[in-house]
Backbone as a chain_set.jsonl record, in Angstrom:
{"seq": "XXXXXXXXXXXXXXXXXXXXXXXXXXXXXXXXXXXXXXXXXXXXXXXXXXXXXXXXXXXXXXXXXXXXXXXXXXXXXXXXXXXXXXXXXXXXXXXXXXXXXXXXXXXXXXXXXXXXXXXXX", "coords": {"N": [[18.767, -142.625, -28.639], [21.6, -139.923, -29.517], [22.644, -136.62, -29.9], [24.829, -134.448, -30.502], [26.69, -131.992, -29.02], [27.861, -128.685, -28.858], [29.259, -126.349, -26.591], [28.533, -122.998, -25.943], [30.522, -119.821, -25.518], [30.272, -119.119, -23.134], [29.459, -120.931, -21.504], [30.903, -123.582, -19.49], [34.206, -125.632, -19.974], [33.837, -126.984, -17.299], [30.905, -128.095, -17.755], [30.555, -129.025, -20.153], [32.073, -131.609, -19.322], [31.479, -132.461, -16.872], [29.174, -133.285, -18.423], [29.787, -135.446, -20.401], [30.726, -136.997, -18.556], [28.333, -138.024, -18.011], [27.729, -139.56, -20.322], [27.162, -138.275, -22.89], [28.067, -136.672, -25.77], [29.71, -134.555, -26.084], [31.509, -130.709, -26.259], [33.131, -128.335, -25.725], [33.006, -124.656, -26.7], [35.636, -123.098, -24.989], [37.317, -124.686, -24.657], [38.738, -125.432, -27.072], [41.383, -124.039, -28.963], [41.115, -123.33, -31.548], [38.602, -122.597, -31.829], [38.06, -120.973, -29.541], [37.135, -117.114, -28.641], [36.748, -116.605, -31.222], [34.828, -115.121, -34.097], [31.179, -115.444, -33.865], [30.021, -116.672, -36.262], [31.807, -118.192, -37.333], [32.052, -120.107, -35.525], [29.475, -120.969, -35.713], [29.66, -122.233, -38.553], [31.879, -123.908, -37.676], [30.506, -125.924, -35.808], [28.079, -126.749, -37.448], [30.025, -127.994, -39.638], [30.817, -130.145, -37.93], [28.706, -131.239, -37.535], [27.284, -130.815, -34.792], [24.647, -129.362, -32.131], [24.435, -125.923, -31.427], [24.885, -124.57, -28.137], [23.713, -122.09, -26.856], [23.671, -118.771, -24.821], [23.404, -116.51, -26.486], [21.206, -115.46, -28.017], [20.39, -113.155, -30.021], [22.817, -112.955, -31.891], [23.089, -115.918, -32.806], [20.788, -116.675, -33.95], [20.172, -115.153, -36.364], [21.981, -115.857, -37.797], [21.528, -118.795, -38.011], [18.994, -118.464, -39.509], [19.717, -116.813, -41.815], [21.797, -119.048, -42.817], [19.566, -121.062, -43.329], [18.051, -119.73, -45.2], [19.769, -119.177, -47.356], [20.848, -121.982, -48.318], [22.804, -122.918, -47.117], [24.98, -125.473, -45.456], [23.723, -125.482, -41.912], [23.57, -125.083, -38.376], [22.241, -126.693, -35.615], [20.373, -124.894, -32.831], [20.443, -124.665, -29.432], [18.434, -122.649, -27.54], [19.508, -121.116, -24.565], [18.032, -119.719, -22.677], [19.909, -116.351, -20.613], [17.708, -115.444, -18.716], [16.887, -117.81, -17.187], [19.47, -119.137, -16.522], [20.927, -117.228, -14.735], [24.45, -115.321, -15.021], [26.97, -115.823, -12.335], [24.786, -116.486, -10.368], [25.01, -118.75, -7.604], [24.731, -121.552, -8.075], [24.665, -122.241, -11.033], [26.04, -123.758, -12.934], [25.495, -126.236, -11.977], [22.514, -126.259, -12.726], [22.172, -125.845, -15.076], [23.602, -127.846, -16.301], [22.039, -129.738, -15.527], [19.697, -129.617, -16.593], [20.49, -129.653, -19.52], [21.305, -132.38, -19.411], [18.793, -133.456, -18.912], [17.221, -132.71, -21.237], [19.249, -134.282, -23.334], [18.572, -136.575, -22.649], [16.249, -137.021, -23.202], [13.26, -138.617, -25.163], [12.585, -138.074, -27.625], [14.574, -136.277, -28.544], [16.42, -136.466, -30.92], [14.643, -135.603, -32.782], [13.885, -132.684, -32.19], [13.382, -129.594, -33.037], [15.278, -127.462, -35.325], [15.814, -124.967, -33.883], [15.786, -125.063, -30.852], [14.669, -124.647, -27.434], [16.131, -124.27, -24.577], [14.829, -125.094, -21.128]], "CA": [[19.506, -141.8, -29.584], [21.702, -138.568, -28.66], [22.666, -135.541, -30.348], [26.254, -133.737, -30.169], [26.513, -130.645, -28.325], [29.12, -127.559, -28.632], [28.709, -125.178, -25.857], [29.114, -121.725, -26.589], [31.617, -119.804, -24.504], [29.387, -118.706, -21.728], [29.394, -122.199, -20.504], [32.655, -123.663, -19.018], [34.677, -126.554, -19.786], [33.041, -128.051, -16.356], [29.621, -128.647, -17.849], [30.9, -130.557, -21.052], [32.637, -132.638, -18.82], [29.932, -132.853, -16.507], [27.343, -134.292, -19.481], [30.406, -136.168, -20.756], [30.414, -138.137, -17.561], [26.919, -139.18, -17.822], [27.721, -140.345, -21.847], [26.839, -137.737, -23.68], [29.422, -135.93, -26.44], [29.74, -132.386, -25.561], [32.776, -130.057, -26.18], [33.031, -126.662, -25.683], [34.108, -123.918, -27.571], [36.33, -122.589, -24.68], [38.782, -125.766, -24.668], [39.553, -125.496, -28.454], [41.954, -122.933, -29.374], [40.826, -122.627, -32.823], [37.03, -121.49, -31.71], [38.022, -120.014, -28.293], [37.154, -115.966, -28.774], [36.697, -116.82, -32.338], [33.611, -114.941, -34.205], [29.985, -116.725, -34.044], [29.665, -117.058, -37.619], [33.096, -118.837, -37.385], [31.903, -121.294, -34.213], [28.162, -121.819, -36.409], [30.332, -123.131, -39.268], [32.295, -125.788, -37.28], [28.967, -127.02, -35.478], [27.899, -127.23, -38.836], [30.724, -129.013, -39.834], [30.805, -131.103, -37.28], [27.284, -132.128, -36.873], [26.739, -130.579, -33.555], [24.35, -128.585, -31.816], [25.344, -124.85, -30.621], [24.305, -124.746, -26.812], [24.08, -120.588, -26.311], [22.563, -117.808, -24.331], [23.65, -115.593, -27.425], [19.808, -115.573, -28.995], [20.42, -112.215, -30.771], [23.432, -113.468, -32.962], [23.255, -117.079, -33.35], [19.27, -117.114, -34.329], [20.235, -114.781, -37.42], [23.086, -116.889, -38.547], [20.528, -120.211, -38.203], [18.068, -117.761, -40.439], [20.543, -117.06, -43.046], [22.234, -120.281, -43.724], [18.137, -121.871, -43.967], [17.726, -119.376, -46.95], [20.573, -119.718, -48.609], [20.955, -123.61, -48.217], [24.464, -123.668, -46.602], [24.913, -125.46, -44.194], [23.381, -125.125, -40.484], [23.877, -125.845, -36.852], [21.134, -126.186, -35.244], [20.324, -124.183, -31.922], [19.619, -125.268, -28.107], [18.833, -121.313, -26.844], [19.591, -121.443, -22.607], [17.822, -118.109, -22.086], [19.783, -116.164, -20.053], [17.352, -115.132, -17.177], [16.892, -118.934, -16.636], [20.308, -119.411, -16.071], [21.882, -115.876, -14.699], [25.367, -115.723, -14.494], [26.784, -115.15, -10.988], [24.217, -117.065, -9.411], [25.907, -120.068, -7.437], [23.922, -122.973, -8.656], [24.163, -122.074, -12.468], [26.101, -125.019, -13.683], [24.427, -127.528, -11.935], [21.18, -125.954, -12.822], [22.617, -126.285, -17.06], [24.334, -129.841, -16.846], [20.646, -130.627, -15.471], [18.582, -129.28, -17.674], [21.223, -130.279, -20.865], [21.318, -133.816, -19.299], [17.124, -133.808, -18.939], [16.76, -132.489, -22.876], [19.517, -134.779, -24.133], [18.164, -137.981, -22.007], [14.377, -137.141, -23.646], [13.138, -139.684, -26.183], [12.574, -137.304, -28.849], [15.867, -135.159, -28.907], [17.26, -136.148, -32.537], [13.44, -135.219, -33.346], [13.646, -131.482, -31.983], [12.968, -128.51, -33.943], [16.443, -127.167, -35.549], [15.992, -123.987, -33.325], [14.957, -124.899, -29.514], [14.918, -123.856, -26.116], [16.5, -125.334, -22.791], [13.877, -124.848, -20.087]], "C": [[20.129, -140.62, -28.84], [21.747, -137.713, -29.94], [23.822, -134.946, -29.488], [25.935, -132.385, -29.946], [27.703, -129.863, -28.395], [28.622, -126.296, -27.803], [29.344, -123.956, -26.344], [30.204, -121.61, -25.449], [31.307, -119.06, -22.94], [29.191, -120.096, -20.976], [30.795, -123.218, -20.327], [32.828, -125.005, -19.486], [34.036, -127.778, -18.549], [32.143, -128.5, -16.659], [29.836, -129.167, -19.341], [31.297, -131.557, -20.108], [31.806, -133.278, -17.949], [29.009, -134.181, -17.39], [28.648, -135.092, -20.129], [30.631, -137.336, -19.631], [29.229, -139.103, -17.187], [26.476, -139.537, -19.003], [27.305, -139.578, -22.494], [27.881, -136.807, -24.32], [28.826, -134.533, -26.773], [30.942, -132.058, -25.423], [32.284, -128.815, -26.058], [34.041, -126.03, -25.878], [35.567, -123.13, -26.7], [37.237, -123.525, -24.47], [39.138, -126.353, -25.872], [39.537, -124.651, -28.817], [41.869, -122.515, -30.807], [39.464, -121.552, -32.516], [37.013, -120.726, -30.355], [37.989, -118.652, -28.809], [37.547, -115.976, -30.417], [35.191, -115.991, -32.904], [32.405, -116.097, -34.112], [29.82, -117.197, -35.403], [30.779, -117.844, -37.88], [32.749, -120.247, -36.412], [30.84, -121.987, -34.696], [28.734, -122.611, -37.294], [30.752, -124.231, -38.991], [31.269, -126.249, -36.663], [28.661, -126.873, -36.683], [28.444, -128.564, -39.239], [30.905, -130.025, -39.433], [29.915, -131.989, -36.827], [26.773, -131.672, -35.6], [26.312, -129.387, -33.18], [24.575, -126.995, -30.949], [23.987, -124.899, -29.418], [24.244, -122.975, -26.623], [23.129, -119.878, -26.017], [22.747, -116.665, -25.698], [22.344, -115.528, -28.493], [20.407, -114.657, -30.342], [21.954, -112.515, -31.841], [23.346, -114.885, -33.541], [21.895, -116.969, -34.353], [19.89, -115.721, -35.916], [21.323, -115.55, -38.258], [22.356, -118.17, -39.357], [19.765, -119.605, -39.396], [18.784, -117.903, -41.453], [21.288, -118.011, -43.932], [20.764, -121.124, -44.034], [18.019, -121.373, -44.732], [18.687, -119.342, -47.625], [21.391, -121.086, -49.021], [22.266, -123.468, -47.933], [24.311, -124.688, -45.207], [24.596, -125.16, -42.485], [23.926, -125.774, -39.292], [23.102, -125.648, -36.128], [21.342, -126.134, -33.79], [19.73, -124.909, -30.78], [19.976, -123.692, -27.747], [18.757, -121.717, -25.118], [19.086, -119.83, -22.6], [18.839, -117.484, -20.361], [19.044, -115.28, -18.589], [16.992, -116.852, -16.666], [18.057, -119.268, -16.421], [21.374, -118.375, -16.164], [22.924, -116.21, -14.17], [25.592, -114.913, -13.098], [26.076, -115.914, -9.837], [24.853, -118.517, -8.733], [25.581, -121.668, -7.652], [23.823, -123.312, -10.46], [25.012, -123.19, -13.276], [25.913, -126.227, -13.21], [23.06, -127.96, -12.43], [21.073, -126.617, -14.717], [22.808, -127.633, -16.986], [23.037, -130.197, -16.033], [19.969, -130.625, -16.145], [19.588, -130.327, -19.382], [21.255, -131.779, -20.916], [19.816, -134.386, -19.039], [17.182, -133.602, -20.872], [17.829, -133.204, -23.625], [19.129, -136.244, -23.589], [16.463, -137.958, -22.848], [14.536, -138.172, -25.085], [13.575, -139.338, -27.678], [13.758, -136.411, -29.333], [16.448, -134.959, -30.17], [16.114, -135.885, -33.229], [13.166, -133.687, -33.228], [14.0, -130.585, -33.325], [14.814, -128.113, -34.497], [16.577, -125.653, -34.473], [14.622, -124.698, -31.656], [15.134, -124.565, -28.381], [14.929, -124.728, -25.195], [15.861, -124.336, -21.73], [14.093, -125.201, -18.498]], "O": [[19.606, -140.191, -27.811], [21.044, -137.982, -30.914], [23.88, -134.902, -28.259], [25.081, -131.736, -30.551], [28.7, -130.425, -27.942], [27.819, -125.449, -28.195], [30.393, -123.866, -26.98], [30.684, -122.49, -24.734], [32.016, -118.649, -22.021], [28.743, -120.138, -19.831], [31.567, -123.419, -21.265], [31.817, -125.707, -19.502], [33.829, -128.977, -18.739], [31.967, -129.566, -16.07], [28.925, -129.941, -19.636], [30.609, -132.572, -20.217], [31.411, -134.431, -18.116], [28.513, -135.284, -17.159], [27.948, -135.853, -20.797], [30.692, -138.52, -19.964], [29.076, -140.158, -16.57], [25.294, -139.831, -19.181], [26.609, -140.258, -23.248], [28.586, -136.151, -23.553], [27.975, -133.878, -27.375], [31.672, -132.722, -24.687], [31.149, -128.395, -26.282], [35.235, -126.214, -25.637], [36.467, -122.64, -27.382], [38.238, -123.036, -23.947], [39.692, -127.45, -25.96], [38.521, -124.038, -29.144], [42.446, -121.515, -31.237], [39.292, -120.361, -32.777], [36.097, -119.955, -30.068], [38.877, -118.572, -29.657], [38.561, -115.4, -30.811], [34.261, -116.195, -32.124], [32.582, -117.309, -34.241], [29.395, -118.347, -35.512], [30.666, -118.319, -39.011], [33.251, -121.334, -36.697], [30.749, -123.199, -34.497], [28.511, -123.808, -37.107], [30.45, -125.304, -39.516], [31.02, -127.369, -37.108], [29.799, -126.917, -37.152], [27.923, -129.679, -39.269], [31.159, -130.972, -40.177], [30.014, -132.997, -36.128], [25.706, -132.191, -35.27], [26.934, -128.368, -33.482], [24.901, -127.074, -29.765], [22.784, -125.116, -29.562], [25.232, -122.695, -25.944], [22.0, -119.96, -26.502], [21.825, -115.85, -25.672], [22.546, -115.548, -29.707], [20.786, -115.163, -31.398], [21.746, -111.889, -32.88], [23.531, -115.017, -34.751], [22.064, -117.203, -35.549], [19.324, -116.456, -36.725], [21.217, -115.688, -39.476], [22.415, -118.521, -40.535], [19.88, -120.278, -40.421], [18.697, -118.934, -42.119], [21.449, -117.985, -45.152], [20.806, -121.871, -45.012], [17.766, -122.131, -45.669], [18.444, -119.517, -48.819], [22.315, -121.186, -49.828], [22.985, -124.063, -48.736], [23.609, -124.526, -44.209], [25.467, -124.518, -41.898], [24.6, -126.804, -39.259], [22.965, -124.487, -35.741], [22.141, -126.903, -33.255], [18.75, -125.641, -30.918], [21.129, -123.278, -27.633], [17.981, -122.541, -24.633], [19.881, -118.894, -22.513], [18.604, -117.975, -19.257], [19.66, -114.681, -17.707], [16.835, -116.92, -15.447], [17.859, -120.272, -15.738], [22.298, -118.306, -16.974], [22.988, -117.0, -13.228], [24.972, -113.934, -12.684], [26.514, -116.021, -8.691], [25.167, -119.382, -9.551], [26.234, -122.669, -7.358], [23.203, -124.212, -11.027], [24.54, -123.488, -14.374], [26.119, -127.237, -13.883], [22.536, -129.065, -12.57], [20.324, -127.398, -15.304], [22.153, -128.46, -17.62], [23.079, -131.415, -15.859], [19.432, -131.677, -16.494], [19.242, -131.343, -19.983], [21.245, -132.433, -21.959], [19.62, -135.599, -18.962], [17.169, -134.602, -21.59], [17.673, -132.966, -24.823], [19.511, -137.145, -24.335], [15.735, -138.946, -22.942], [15.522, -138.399, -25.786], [14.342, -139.838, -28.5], [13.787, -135.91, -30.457], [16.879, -133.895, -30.614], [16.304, -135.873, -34.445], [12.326, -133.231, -34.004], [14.688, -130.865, -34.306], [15.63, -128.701, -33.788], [17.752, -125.301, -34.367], [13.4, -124.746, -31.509], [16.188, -123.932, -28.328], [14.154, -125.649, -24.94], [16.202, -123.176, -21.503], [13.206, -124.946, -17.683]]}, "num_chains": 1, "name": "protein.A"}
């Protein structure tokens, strides 16, 4: 089984394409000009809409968005957090280090079984 992925905009066009090369459907919000520098509560909606998971180091806004649409039954999108101190930007290994980890946690058995809010390790 997989599970659709929308990276936030801290993660580049290269690492959809990346995990799109090894079969897995991943877009990211910085190569569609509707959600490029678009608010988050605007980017949670279309993963919503679209069925797919938001990929972001953005804990402190997304995780209240996820909160608020669970109590008032709208629609959700559920969360893969990438903490960033596990993947600081700057460092020169940091999107090999993501399209590994994103391509280990969407290759796992259980993935369309994860929690609606989880963490890439």
């Amino acid at each position: 089984m997989t599970s659709r992925l929308l990276l936030d905009e801290h993660c580049g066009e290269s690492i959809a394409a990346a995990l799109r090369e090894r079969g897995h459907d991943v877009v990211a919000v910085v190569a569609d000009p509707e959600l490029r520098g678009a608010p988050d509560a605007d980017v949670f909606r279309a993963a919503a809409e679209s069925g797919r998971r938001i990929v972001t180091e953005n804990i402190k806004d997304f995780r209240p968005l996820l909160m608020e649409a669970a109590a008032t039954g709208t629609p959700l999108a559920a969360l893969l957090l990438a903490p960033p101190r596990r993947f600081p930007r700057g460092r020169g290994d940091r999107v090999a280090a993501i399209v590994a980890a994103l391509n280990e946690w969407l290759a796992a058995d259980d993935v369309t079984d994860r929690p609606v809010e989880d963490w890439l390790v």
